[in-house]
C-alpha positions in Angstrom: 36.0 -38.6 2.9 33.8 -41.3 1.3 30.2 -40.9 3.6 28.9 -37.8 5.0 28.5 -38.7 8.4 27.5 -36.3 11.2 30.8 -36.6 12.6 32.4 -35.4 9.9 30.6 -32.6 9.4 31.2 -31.6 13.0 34.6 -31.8 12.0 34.6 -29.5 9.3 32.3 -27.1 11.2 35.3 -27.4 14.4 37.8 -26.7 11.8 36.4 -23.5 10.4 35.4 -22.3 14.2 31.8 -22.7 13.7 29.3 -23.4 16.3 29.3 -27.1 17.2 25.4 -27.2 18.0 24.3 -28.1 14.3 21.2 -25.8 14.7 23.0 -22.6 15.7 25.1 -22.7 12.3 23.3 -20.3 8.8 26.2 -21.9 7.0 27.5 -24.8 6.2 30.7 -25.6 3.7 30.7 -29.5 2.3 32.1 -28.5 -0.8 35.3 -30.9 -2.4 35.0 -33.5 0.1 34.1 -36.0 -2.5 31.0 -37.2 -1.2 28.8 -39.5 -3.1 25.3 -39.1 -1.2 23.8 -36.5 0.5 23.0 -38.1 3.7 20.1 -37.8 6.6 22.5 -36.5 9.2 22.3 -33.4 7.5 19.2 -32.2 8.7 20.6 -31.7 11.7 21.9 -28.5 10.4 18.0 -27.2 10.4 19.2 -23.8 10.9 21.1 -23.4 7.5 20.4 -20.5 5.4 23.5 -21.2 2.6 24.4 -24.9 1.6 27.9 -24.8 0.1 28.1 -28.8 -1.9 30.2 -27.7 -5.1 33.0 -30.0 -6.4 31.4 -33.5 -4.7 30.0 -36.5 -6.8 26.2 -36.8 -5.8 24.1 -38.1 -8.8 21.1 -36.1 -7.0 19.6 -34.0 -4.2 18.1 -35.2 -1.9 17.2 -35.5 2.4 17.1 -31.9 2.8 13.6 -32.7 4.2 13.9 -30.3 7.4 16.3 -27.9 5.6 12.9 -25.2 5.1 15.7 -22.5 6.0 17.7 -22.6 2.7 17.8 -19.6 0.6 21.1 -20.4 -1.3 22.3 -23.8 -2.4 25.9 -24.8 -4.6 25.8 -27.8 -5.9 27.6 -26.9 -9.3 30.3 -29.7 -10.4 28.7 -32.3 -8.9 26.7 -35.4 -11.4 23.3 -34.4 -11.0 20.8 -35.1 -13.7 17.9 -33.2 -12.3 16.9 -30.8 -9.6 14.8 -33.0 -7.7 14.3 -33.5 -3.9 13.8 -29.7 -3.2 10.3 -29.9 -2.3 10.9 -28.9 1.3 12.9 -25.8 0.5 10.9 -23.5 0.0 12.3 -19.9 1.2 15.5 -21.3 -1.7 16.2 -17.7 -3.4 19.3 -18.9 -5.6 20.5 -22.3 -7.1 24.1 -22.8 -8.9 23.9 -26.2 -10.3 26.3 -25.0 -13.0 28.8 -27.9 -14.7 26.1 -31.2 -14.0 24.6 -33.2 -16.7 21.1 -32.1 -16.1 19.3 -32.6 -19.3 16.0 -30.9 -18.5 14.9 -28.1 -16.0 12.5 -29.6 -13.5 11.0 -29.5 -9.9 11.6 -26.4 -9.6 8.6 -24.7 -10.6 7.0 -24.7 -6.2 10.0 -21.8 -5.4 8.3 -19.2 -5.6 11.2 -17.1 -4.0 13.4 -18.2 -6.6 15.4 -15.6 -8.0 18.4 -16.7 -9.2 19.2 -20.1 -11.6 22.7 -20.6 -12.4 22.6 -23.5 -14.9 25.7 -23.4 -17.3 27.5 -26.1 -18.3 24.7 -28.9 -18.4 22.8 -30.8 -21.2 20.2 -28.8 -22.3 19.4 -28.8 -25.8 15.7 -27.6 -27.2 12.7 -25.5 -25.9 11.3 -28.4 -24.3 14.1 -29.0 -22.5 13.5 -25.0 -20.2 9.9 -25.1 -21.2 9.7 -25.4 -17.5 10.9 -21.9 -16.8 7.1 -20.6 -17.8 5.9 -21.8 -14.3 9.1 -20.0 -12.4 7.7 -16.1 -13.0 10.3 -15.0 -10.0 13.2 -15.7 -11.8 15.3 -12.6 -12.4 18.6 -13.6 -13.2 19.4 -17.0 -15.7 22.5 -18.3 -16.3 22.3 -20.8 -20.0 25.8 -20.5 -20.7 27.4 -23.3 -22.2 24.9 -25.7 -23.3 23.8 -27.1 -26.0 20.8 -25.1 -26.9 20.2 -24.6 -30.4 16.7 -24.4 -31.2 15.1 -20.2 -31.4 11.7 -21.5 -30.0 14.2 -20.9 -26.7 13.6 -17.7 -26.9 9.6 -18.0 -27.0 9.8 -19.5 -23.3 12.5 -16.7 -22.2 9.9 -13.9 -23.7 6.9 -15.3 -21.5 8.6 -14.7 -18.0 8.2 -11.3 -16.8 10.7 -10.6 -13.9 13.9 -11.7 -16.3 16.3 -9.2 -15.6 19.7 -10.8 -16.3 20.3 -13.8 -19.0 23.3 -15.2 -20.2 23.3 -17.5 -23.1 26.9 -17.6 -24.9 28.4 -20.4 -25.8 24.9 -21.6 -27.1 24.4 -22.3 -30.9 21.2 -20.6 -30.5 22.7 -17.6 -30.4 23.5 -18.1 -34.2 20.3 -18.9 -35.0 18.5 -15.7 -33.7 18.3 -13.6 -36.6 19.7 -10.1 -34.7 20.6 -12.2 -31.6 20.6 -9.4 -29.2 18.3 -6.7 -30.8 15.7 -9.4 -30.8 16.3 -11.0 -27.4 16.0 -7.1 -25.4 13.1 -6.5 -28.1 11.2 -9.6 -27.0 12.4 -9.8 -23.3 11.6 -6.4 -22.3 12.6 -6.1 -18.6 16.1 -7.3 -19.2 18.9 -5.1 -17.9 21.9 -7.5 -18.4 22.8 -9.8 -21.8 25.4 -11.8 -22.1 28.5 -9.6 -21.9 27.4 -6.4 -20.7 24.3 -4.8 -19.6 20.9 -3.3 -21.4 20.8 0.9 -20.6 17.8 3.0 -21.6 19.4 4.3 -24.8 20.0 0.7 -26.5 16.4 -0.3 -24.8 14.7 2.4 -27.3 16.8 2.5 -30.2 16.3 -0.9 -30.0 11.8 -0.6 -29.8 12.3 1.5 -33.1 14.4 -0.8 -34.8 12.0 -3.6 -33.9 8.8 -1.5 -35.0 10.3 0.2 -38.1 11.0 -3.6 -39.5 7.6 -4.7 -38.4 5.6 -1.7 -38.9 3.1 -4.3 -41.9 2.4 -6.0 -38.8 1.2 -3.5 -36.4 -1.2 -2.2 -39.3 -5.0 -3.7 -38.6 -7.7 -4.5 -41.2 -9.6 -1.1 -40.0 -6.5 0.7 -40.3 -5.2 1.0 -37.0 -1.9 0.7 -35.5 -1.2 -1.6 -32.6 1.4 -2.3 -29.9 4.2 -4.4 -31.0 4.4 -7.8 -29.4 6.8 -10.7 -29.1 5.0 -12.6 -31.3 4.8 -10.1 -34.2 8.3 -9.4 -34.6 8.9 -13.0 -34.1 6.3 -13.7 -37.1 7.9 -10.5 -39.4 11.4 -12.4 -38.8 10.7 -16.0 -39.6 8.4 -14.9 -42.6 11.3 -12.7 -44.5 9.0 -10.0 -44.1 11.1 -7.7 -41.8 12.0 -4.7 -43.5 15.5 -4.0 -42.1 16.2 -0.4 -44.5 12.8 0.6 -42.3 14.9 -0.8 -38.8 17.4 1.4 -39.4 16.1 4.3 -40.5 13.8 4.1 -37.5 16.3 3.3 -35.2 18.8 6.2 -36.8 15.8 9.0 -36.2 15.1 7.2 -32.2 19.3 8.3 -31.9 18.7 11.8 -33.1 16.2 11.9 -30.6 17.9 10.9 -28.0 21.0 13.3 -28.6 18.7 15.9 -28.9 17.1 14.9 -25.6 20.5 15.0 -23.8 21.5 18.1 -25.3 18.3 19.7 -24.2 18.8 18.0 -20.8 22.9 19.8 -20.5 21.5 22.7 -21.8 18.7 23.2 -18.6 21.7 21.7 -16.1 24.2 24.4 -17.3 21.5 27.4 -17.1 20.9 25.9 -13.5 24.1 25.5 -12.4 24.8 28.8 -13.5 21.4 30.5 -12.2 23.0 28.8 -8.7 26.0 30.5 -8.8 24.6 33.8 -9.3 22.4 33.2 -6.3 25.5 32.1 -4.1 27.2 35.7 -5.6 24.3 37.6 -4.6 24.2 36.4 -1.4 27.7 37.1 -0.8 27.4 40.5 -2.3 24.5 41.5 -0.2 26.3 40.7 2.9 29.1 43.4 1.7 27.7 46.3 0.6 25.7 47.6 3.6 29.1 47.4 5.4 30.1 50.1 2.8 29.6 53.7 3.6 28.2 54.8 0.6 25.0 52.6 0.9 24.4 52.8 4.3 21.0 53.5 4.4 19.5 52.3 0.7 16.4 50.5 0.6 16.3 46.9 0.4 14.8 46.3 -3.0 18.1 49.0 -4.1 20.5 46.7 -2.3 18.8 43.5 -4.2 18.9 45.3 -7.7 22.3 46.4 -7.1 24.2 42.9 -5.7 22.2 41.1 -8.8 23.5 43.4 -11.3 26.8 43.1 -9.6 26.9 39.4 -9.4 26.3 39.4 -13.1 29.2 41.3 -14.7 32.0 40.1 -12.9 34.8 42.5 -12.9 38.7 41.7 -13.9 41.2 42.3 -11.4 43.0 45.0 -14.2 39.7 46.9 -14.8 38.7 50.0 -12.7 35.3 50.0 -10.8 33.2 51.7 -8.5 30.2 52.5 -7.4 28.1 55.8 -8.4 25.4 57.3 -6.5 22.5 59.5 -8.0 20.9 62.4 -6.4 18.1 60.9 -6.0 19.9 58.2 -4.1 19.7 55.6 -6.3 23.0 53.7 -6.7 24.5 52.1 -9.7 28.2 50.0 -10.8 31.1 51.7 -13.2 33.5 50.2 -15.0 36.0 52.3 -16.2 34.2 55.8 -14.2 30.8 54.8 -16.7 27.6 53.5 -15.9 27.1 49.8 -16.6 23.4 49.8 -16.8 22.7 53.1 -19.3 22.3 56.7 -18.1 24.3 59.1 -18.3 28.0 59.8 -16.9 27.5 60.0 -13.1 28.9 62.7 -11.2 27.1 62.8 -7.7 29.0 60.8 -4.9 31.1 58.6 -7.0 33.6 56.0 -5.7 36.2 54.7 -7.5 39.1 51.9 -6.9 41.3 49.3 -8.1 40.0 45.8 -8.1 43.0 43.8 -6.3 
């Protein structure tokens, strides 16, 4: 197909068994059809929530003018050298205009729903050329892969937007240039949960912090004395200056691990003591639904009957040892192993009850 013409769109939307009232379709697949323009007809399709145009040859976006629906749009693989003509999509939540030759991000900046920028594979080069990403605060996830950017100022414009929760920027010669690439990016983008190949837990999040403060630690120091918060720009300043003091990082970062073993190991600790102060419960319950079925306790008080399932919930008995129960005159009723008292006293005598555990 050389134009998009409503008719063939139709005729897409007929093959795939969608509805052929334009309006009544959320989707719409024009992707690989090797159209050159995006054409008016399409507004037909007012009704469109996901625009599928990957793999054609339009040079830009545009007459999407009634298109106010659109939360996702592909146009990766296509020529585009901006990201123009979006100006009426305003609900847009996610754009992959990966593999284009867009040289600068742009127009972009009045989606204020926009989550999600997939932008690998394009032109970009320096900080001016994303600077725009400062007035795009919704965007959580950002794909860089694959360009060309190669100047660390890059990474001043990534710092300032404060919903960035996922970046990817491999294949840029940036990432050679960031002195501790990815101990500086989580330290200087802190809400990040994903980089590059694998994703940001707690644990690297805060051995991370101490790394960054133990090597900037001069700069958190103020002329009355006082120690401040670290910022972006401070460990930015203590790593261009040479004045980072990495033997501090990583003895900071070695003591933040310690702590956090010990924290873990503190944490197991209060999970097995509860686990096992459950099971003792579940024992006692069980226990205390037996023993008044026995005749030697029928009529022992209830605070007896607690004493004696807890105490018998907690030495449990092997199935070769010989047990029983043994009653004192006074009524009060204790648990033998072995024809002896388990909880001191003296050898009982009064109303024992012995058998084999089976």
């Amino acid at each position: 197909m050389v134009d998009m013409t409503l008719d063939a769109i139709q005729q897409i939307t007929k093959e795939l068994k969608q509805y052929q009232t334009p309006s009544l379709n959320d989707k719409l697949y024009l992707h690989f059809k090797g159209w050159k323009k995006i054409e008016p007809c399409i507004n037909e399709y007012d009704g469109v929530k996901a625009l599928w145009l990957e793999g054609n040859a339009l040079s830009k976006i545009e007459n999407l003018d009634r298109l106010a629906s659109l939360r996702c749009l592909y146009v990766q693989q296509n020529c585009l050298e901006d990201l123009s003509g979006l100006e009426n999509c305003p609900e847009l939540d996610a754009i992959n205009c990966s593999n284009n030759s867009i040289r600068q991000i742009s127009h972009i900046a009045h989606l204020q729903r926009l989550n999600t920028l997939q932008i690998a594979n394009n032109k970009l080069t320096d900080a001016s050329d994303v600077e725009h990403l400062r007035l795009c605060p919704s965007i959580g996830v950002l794909d860089l892969q694959n360009n060309k950017l190669e100047d660390p100022a890059v990474l001043e414009v990534l710092a300032d937007m404060p919903n960035l929760r996922v970046l990817q920027m491999q294949g840029n010669p940036v990432t050679r240039k960031i002195a501790h690439y990815r101990k500086t990016v989580i330290a200087r983008c802190r809400q990040l949960t994903y980089l590059d190949d694998r994703p940001v837990f707690e644990d690297e999040r805060r051995t991370t912090t101490a790394w960054a403060r133990g090597g900037a630690a001069h700069k958190l120091v103020g002329e009355d004395g006082s120690k401040g918060e670290l910022t972006a720009v401070l460990l930015q300043e203590a790593l261009q200056d040479g004045t980072f003091d990495k033997n501090a990082a990583h003895e900071a970062e070695k003591e933040e691990r310690a702590a956090i073993r010990a924290e873990k190991e503190e944490k197991e600790r209060r999970n097995r003591e509860a686990f096992q102060e459950m099971m003792l419960d579940a024992r006692v319950r069980r226990i205390k639904q037996i023993l008044p079925n026995v005749r030697l306790f029928k009529g022992i008080a209830e605070d007896m009957l607690e004493e004696l399932s807890y105490k018998v919930a907690a030495n449990p008995v092997h199935k070769n040892e010989i047990v029983g129960f043994a009653k004192e005159e006074e009524g009060r009723v204790q648990f033998c192993k072995d024809g002896k008292p388990c909880f001191g006293g003296a050898r009982l005598a009064t109303g024992q009850y012995f058998g084999e555990v089976t």
